[in-house]
N, C-alpha and C positions, 0 to 999 in steps of 0.2 A: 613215288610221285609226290609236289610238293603240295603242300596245301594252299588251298584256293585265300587271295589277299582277302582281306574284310570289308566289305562293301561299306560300313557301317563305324567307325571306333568310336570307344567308349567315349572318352572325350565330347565327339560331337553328340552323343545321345545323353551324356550327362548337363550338356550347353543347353539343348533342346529341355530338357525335363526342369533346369532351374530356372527359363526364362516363362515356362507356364508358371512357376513356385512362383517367382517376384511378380508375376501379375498377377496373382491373384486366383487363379483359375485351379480347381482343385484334379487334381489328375486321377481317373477311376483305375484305369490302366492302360496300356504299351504295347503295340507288335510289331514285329520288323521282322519282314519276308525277305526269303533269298536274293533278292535283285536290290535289297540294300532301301526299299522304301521303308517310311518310319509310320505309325499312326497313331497319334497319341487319341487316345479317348477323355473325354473329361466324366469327372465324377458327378453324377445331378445331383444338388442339392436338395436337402429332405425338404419338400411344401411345408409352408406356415401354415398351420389350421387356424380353419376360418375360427373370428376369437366368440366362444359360446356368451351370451348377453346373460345367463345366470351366473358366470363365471367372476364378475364387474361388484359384486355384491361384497 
């Protein structure tokens, strides 16, 4: 039996992952189910702590 085509090639997921890189968008991570959908998760970035007024000293 032959193997099933690739819903998905590298290529096109490698296009997808560097057009989040050149915006800017920091990527957490990636999954791609058998029917070939893609879902990129974005990474949150760490909150700024609020800046402490002893700290200004």
């Amino acid at each position: 039996m032959a193997a099933e085509k690739a819903r998905i090639t590298q290529s096109e997921l490698t296009r997808y992952l560097k057009a989040y890189r050149d915006a800017g968008i920091p990527i957490g991570r990636s999954e791609i189910s058998r029917d070939g959908t893609v879902v990129i998760y974005t990474a949150t970035p760490k909150t700024q702590q609020e800046k402490n007024p002893w700290d200004q000293a």
